[in-house]
C-alpha positions in Angstrom: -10.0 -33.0 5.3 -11.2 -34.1 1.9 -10.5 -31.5 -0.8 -11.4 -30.1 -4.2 -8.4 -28.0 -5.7 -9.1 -24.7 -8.3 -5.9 -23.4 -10.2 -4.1 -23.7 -13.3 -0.9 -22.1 -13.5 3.1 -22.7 -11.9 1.9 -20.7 -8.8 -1.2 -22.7 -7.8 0.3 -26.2 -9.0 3.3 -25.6 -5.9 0.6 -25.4 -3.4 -1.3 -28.7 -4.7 2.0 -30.5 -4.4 2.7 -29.3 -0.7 -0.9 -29.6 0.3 -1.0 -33.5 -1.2 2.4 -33.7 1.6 0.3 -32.8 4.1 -2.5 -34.4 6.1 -5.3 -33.8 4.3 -6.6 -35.2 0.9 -7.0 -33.8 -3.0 -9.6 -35.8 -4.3 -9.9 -34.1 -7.8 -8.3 -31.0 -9.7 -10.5 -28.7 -11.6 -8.2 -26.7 -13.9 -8.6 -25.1 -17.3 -9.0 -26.7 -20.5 -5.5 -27.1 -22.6 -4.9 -24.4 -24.3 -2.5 -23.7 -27.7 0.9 -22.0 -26.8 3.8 -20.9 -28.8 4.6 -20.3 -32.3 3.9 -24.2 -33.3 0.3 -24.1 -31.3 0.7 -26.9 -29.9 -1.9 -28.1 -27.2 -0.3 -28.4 -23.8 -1.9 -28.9 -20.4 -1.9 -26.4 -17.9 0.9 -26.8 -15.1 -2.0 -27.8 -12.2 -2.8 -30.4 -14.8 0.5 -31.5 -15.1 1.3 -32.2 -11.1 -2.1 -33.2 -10.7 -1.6 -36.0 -13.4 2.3 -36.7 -11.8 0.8 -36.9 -8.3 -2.2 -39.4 -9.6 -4.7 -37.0 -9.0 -8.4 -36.9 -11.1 -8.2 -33.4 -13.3 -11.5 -32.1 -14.1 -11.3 -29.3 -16.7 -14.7 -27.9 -17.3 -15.5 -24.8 -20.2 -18.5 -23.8 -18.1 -18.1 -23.8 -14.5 -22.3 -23.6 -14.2 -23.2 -26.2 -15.9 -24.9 -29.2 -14.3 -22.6 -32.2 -15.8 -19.4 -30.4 -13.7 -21.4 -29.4 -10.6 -23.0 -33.4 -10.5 -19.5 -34.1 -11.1 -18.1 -31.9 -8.1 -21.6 -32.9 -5.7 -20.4 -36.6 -6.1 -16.8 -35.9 -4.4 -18.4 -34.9 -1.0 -15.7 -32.5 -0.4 -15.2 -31.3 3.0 -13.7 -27.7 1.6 -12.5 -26.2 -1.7 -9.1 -24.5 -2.3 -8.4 -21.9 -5.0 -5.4 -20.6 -5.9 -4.7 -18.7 -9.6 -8.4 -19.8 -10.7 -11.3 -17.8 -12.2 -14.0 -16.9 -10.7 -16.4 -19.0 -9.1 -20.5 -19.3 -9.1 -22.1 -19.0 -6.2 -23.6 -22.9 -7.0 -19.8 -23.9 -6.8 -18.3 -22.1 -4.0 -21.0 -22.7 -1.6 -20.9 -26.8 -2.6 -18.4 -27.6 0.5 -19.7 -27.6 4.1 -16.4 -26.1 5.1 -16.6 -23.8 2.5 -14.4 -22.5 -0.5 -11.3 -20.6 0.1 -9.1 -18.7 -2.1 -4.9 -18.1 -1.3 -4.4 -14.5 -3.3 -0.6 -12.4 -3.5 -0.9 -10.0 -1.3 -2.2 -7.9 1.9 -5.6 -8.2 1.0 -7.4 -5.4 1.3 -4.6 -3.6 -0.6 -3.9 -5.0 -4.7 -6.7 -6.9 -5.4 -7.0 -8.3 -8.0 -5.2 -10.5 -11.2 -1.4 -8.9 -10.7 -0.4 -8.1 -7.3 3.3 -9.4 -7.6 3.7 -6.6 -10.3 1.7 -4.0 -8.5 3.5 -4.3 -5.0 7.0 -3.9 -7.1 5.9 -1.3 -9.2 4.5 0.9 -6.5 8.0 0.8 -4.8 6.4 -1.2 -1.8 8.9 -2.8 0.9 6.6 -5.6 2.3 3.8 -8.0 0.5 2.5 -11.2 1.6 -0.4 -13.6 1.1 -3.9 -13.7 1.8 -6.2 -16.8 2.6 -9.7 -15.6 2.8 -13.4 -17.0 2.1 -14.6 -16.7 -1.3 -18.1 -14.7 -1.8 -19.6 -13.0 -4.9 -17.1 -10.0 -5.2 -13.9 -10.7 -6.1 -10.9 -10.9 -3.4 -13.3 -9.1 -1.0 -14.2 -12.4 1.1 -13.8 -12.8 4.7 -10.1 -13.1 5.8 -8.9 -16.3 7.7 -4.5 -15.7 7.7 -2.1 -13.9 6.4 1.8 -13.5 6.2 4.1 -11.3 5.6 7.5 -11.1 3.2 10.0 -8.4 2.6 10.0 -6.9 -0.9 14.5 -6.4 -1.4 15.5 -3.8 -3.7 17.0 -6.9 -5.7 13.8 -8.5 -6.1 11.7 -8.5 -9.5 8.4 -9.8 -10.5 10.3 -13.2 -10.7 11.8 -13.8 -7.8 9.2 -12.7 -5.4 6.6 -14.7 -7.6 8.6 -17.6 -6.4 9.0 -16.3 -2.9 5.1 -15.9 -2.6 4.2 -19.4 -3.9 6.4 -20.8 -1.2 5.0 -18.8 1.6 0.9 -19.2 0.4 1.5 -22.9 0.1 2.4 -22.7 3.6 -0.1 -20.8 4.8 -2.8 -22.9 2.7 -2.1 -25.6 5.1 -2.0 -23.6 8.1 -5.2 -22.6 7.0 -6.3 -26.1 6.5 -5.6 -27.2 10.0 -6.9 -24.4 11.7 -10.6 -24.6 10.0 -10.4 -28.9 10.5 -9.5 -28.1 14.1 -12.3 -24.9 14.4 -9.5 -22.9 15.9 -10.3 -20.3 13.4 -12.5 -17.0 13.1 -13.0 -15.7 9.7 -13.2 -11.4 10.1 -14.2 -9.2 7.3 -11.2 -7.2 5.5 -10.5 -4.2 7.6 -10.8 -0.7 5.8 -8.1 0.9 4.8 -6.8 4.0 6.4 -5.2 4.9 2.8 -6.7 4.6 -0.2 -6.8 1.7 -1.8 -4.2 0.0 -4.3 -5.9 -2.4 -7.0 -3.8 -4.9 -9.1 -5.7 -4.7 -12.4 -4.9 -6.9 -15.7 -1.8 -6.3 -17.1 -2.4 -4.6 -20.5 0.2 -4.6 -23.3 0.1 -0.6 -22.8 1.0 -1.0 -19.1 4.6 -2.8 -20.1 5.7 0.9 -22.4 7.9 2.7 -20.2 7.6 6.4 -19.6 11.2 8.0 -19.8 9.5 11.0 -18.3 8.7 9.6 -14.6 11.2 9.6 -12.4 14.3 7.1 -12.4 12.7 5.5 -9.4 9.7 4.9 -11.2 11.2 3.8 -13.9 13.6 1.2 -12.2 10.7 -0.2 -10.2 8.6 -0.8 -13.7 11.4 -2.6 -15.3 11.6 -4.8 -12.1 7.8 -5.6 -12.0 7.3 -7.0 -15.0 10.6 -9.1 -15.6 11.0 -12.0 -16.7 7.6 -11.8 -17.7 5.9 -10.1 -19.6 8.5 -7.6 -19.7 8.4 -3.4 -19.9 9.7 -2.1 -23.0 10.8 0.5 -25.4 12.0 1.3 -28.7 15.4 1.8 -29.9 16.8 3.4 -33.3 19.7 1.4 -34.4 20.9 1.4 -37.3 18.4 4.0 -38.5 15.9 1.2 -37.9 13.1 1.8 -34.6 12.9 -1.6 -33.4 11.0 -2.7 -29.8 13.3 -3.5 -27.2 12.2 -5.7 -23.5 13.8 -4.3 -21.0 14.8 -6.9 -18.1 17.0 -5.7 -15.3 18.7 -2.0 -14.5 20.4 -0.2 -12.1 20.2 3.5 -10.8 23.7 5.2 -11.0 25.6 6.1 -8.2 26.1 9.9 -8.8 30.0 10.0 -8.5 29.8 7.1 -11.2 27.1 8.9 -13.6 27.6 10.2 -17.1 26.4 13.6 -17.8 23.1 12.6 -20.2 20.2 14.9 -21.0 16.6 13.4 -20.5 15.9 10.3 -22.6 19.3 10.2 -23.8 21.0 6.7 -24.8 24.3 6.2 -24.7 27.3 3.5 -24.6 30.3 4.2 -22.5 32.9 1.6 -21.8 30.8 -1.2 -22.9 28.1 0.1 -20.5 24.1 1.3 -21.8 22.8 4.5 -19.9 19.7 6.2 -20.1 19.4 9.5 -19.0 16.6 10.7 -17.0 14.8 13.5 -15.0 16.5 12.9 -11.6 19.3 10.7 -12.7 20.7 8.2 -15.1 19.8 4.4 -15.1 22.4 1.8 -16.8 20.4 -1.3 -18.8 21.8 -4.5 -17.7 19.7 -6.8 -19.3 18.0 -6.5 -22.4 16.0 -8.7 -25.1 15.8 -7.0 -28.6 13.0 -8.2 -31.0 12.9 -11.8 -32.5 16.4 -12.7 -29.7 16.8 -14.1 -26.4 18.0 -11.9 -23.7 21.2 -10.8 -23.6 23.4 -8.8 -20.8 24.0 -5.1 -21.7 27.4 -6.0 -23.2 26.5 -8.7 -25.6 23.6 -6.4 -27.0 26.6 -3.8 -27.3 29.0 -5.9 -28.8 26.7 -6.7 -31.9 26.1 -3.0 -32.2 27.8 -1.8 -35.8 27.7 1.5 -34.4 26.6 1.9 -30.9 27.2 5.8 -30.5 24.6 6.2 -33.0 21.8 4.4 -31.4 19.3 6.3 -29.4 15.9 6.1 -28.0 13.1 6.2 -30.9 9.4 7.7 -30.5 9.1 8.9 -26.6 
C-alpha cells in the first residue's frame, strides 16, 4: 500500500525505516517543524526528518495541520492509509483523508496508559508486562478502534530507556503486521474492551512529577527512579558542602536486608564508598547519579569528589 507517515521523534523514525524495508510504500513524511535545542539554540530537524531525508523520502512539516495548503498537499498523494506514531493530534479533515483509513501505533495495552507517557507510567506503577497498540484513529485521543497488539515483559532491570527501545522494536513490527493484514482485509477492527479495573492514564510528564517523595515506600521509590532514567530523570536535593544543590537521580538498588545499614528515614549516608538512603520499609543504595551543571557519574565518582561526604545529607524533604 501507498502511505503517508505522522511522527517526529527517535521512536516513530525506527518504524518509518522498517516500514520503508517492507512491502509497502512511504510516499511523504509529515513531521514537525525544526525546532531550537540546546544551550547554543541551534535549529535541528526532528529525528523522522532526519531518516526520512537519509531514506529519500518527501518531509512535509506543516504549523497548522487544518490548513488547506497542507491538506491540498496530503489530497494530491492519493494515499492508500496513514500511519502515526509519536505525532499530535489529528483533524478529523486529515485522518479521514485515506480510504484505508489513519492508524496510530501507541506504548502500551491500550485501554490501560493512555496517553503521551506510557513507558514511564507502566515502570512507575511497578507493572510486569506492557506492549503496543495499533488502533484506528477517531476524535478522542488513543480511544480508537483496536486492530493488534503485543505483548513484552517489563524485567526488574529495565528503565524508561531500555524498554523505550524494546517497544520501538516490537511496534515497528507490529505496524507492518498491521499493514498486511488491512491490504489483505484479514482484519476486524473491535472497540477497546472496558476495563475490569480502573483505568491507568499516562498523562504529560510535569517537572513536579520527576521530585521524589522519600516518604513512599522503597518500592515506590526505586520504580520512580527507573521510569524516568535516562530521561528526564527523578530528582532531589542534596546539602553538600552546606550548599542545597538539585541532584538527577539515574539508577538504584533496594538493599538486601542482611547487607543494609541501619539509617533512619530520609537519611544519606556514605559507607565504604557506597551512597544509601534510608527509607520507610528499607534502605536504597544510589548507583548512578548526575549533580547539577555535570554529566553522570556512578555513585563512587560522585563520592570521591566529596570534600566531606559524611557531612552530606538530604536538603528540603
Amino acid at each position: 500500500m501507498n502511505i503517508i507517515f505522522f511522527g517526529t521523534p527517535e521512536f516513530a523514525a525506527h518504524a518509518l525505516t522498517e516500514i520503508v524495508g517492507s512491502a509497502h510504500k512511504i510516499l511523504a513524511a509529515v513531521t514537525a517543524p525544526d525546532k531550537s535545542k540546546g544551550r547554543g539554540g541551534r535549529i535541528l530537524p526532528s529525528a523522522v526528518k532526519e531518516a526520512a531525508e537519509n531514506l529519500g523520502i518527501p518531509v512535509l512539516q506543516p504549523t497548522y495541520l487544518k490548513s488547506e495548503d497542507f491538506l491540498s498537499q496530503l489530497q494530491s498523494y492519493h494515499a492508500d492509509i496513514f500511519v502515526v506514531v509519536a505525532f499530535r493530534m489529528l483533524p478529523t479533515a486529515v485522518f479521514s483523508m485515506p480510504p484505508k483509513g489513519t492508524f496510530n501505533l501507541h506504548a502500551s495495552l491500550l485501554p490501560q496508559y493512555r496517553g503521551a507517557a506510557p513507558i514511564n507510567y507502566a515502570i512507575l506503577n511497578g507493572e510486569k508486562e506492557t506492549g503496543v497498540t495499533t488502533f484506528f484513529i477517531n476524535e478522542k485521543i488513543d480511544e480508537g478502534n483496536i486492530l493488534l497488539q503485543d505483548t513484552i515483559e517489563i524485567k526488574d532491570s529495565d528503565n524508561a530507556g531500555s524498554l523505550h527501545d524494546k517497544l520501538k522494536i516490537l511496534g515497528a513490527s507490529l505496524i507492518i503486521k498491521t499493514l498486511n493484514a488491512i491490504e489483505n482485509d484479514e482484519l476486524q477492527s473491535k472497540p477497546q474492551a472496558e476495563s475490569k479495573n480502573a483505568l491507568k492514564l499516562a498523562k504529560k510528564i510535569q517537572k513536579e512529577d520527576l521530585l521524589i517523595d522519600w516518604n513512599q515506600s522503597i518500592q515506590r521509590i526505586h520504580n520512580h527512579i527507573r521510569a524516568f532514567s535516562p530521561y528526564p530523570a527523578s530528582f532531589t536535593k542534596f546539602e553538600i558542602d552546606g550548599i542545597s544543590k538539585t541532584i538527577k537521580i539515574l539508577s538504584s538498588k533496594i538493599v538486601n536486608d542482611e547487607d543494609a545499614p541501619n539509617l533512619d528515614i530520609q537519611e544519606l549516608k556514605v559507607i565504604k564508598k557506597q551512597l544509601f538512603v534510608g527509607c520507610k520499609d528499607g534502605i536504597l543504595e544510589i548507583l548512578e547519579l548526575q549533580p547539577e551543571n555535570k554529566k553522570p557519574m556512578k555513585e563512587q565518582d560522585f563520592i570521591n569528589g566529596l570534600k566531606a561526604p559524611e557531612l552530606i545529607k538530604l536538603s528540603g524533604y
